[in-house]
VOKEPA-775047 format. One record per residue: x, y, z of N, C-alpha, C, O in turn; residue in three letters. Coordinates in Angstrom, 2 decimals. Example, Ala and Ser with C-alpha at 12.3 -4.5 7.8 and 13.67 -1.06 7.14 Angstrom:
// residues 2
13.19	-5.69	7.80	12.30	-4.50	7.80	13.20	-3.30	7.80	14.24	-3.32	8.46	ALA;
12.85	-2.25	7.08	13.67	-1.06	7.14	12.90	0.03	7.87	13.41	1.14	8.04	SER;
This chain:
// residues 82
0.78	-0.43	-12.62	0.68	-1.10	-11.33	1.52	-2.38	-11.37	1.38	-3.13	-12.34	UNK;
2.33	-2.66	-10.47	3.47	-3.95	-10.38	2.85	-4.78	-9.79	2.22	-4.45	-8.78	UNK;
2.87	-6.59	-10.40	1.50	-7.67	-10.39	2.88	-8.07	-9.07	4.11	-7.92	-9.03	UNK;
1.64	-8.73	-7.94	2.43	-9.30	-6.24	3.20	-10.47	-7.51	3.21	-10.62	-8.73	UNK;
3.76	-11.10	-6.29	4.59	-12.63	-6.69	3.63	-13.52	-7.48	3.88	-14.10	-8.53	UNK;
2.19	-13.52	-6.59	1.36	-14.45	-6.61	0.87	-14.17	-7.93	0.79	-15.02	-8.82	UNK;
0.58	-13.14	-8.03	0.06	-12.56	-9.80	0.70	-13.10	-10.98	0.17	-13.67	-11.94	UNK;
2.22	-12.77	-10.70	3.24	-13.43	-11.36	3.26	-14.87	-11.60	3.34	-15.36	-12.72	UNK;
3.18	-15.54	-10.47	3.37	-16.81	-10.93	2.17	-17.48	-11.41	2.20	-18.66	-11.76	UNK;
0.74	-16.52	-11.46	-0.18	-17.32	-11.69	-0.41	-17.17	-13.22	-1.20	-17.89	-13.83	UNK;
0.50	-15.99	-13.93	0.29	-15.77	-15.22	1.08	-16.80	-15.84	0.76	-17.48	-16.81	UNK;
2.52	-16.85	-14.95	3.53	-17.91	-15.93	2.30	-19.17	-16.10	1.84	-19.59	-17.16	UNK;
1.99	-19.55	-14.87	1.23	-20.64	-14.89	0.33	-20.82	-16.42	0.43	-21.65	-17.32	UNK;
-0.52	-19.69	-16.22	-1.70	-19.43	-17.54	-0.82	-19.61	-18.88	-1.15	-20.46	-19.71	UNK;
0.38	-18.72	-19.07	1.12	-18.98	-19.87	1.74	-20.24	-20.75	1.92	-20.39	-21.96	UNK;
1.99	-21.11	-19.54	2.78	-22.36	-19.40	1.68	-23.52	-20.49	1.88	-23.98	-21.62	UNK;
0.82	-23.65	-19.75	-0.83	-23.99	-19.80	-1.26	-23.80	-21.55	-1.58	-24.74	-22.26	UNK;
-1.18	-22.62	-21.93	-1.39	-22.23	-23.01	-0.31	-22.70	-23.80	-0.68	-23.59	-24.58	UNK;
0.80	-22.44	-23.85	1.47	-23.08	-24.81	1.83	-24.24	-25.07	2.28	-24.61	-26.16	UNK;
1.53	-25.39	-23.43	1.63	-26.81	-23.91	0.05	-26.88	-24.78	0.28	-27.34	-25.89	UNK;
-1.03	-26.65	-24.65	-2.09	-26.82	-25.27	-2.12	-26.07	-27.01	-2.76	-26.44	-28.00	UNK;
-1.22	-24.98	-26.84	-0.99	-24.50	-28.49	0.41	-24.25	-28.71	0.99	-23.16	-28.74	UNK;
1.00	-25.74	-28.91	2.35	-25.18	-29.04	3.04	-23.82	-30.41	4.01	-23.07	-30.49	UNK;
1.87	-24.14	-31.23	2.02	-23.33	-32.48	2.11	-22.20	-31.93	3.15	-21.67	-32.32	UNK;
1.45	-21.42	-31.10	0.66	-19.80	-30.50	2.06	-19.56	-30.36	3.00	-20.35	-30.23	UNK;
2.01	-18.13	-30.41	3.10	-16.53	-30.12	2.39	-15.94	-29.62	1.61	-15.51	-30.47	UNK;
2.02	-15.46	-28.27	1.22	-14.59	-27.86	1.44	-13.35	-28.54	2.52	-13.21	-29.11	UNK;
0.81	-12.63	-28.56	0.50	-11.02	-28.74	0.50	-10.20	-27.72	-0.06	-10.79	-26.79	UNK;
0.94	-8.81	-27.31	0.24	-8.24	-26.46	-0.94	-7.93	-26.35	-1.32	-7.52	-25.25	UNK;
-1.86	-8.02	-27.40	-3.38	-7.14	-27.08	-4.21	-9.13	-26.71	-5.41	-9.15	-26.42	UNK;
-3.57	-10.29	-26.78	-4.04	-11.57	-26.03	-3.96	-11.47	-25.05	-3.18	-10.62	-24.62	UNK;
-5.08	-12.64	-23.75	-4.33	-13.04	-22.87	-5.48	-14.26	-22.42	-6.69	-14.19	-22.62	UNK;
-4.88	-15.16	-21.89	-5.14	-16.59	-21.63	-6.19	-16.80	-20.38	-6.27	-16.28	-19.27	UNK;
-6.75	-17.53	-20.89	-8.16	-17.87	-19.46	-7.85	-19.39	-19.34	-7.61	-20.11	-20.31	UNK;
-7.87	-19.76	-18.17	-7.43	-21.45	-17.86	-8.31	-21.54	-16.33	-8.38	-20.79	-15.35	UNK;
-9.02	-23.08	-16.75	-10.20	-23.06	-15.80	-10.15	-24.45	-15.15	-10.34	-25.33	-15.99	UNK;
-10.03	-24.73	-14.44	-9.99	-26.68	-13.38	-10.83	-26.93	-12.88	-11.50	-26.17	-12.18	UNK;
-11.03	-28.07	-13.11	-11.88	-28.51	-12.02	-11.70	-29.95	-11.41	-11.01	-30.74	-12.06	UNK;
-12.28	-30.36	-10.17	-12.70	-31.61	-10.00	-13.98	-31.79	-9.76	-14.68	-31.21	-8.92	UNK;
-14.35	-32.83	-10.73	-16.09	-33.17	-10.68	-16.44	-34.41	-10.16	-15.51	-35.19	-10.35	UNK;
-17.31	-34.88	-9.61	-17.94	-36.27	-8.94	-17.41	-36.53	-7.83	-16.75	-35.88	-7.01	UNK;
-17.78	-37.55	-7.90	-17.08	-38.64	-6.85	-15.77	-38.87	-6.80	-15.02	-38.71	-5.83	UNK;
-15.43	-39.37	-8.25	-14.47	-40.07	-8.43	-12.84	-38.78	-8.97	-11.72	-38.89	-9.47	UNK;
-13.87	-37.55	-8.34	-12.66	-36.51	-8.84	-11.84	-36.87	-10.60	-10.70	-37.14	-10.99	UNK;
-12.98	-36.70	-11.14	-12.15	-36.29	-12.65	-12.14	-35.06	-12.82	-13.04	-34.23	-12.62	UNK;
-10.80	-34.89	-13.30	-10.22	-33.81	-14.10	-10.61	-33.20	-14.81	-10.25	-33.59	-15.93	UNK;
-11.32	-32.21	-14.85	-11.52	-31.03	-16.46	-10.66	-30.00	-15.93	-10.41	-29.47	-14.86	UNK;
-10.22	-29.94	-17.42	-9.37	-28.35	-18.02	-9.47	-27.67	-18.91	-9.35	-28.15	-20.04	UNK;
-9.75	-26.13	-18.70	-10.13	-25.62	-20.12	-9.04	-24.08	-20.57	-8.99	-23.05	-19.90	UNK;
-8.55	-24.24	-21.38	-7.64	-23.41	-21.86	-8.39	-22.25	-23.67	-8.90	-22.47	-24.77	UNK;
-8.06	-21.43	-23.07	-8.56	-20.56	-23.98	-7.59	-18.96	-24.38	-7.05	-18.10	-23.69	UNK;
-7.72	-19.13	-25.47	-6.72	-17.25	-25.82	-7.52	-16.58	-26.20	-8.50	-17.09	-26.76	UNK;
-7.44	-15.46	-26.07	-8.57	-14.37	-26.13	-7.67	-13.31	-27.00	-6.48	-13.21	-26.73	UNK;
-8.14	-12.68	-27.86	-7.49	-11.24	-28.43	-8.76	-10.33	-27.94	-9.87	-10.79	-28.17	UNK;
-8.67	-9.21	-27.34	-9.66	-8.23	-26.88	-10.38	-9.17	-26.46	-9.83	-10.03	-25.77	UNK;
-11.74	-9.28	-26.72	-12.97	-10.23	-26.31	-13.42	-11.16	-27.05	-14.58	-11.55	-26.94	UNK;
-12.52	-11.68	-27.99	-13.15	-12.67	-28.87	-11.73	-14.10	-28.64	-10.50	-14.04	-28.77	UNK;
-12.53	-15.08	-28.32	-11.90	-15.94	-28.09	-11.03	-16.99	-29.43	-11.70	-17.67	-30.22	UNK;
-9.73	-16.95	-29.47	-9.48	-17.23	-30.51	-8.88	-18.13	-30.67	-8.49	-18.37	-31.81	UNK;
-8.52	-19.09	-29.50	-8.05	-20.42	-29.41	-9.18	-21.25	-28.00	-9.90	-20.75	-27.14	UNK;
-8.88	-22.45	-28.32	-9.61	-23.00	-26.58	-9.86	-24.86	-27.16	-10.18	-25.47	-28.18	UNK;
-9.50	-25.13	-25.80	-9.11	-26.42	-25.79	-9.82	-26.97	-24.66	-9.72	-26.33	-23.61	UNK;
-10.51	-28.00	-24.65	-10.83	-28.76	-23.44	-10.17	-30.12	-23.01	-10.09	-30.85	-24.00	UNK;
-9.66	-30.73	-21.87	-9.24	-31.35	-21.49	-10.01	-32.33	-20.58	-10.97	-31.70	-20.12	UNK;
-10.00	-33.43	-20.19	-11.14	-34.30	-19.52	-10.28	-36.21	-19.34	-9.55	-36.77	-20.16	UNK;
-10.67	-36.65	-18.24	-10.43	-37.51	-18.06	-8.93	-37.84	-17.96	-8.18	-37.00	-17.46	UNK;
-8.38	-39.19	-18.48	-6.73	-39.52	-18.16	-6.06	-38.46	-19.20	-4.84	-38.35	-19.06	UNK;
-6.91	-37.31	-20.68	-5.83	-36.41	-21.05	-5.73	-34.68	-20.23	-4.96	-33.77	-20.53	UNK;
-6.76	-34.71	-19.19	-7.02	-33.99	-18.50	-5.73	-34.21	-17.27	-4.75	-33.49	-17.06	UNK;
-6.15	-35.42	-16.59	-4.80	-35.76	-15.58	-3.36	-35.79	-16.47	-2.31	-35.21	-16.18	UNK;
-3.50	-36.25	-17.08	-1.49	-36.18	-17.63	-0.71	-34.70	-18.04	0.39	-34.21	-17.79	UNK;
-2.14	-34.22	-18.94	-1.93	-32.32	-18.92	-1.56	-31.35	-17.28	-0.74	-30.52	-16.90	UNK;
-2.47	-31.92	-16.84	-1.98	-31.58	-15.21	-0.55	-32.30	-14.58	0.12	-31.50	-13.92	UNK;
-0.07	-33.46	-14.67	1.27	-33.86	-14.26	1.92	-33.48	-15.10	2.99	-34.04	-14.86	UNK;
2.08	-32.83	-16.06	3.46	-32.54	-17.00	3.32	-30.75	-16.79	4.38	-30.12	-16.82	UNK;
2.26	-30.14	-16.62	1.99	-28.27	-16.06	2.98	-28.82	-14.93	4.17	-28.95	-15.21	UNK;
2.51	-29.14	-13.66	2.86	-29.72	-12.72	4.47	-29.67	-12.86	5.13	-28.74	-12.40	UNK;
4.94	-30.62	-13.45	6.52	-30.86	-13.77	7.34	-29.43	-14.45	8.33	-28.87	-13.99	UNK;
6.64	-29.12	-15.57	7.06	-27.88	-16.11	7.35	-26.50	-15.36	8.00	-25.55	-15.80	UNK;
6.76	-26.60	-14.22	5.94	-25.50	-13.24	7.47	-25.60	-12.02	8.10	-24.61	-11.65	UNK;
7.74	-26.91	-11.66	8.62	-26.99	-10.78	10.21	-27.09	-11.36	11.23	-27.32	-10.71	UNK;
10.08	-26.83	-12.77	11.69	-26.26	-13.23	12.16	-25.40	-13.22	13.32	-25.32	-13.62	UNK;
């Protein structure tokens, strides 16, 4: 089955995401990346959570929060619009 545009760009995205958070990682084919946002409170802080999965066992994952949560988001952000 051929993934729309939107599919596409939401994997580069996941992709993108994952490798600024593990620059070490080589994906695999039998991996694939879960990436989760949010804004919480009032004051809209940032959480981000990045994770690699092989089959069902999670084998990388990173959390993000506060000003390293926002700067991870402006540099996806920047990376995203090259």
């Amino acid at each position: 089955m051929e993934n729309s545009g939107d599919e596409r760009w939401f994997e580069t995205f996941r992709m993108q995401a994952a490798h600024m958070a593990f620059p070490d990682w080589s994906p695999r084919p039998d991996e694939w990346v879960s990436f989760y946002a949010s804004l919480v409170g009032q004051e809209a802080a940032v959480t981000a959570e990045i994770a690699v999965y092989r089959d069902n066992e999670r084998i990388r994952f990173r959390h993000y929060k506060g000003e390293e949560a926002r700067s991870f988001w402006l540099e996806l952000m920047h990376r995203m619009a090259e």
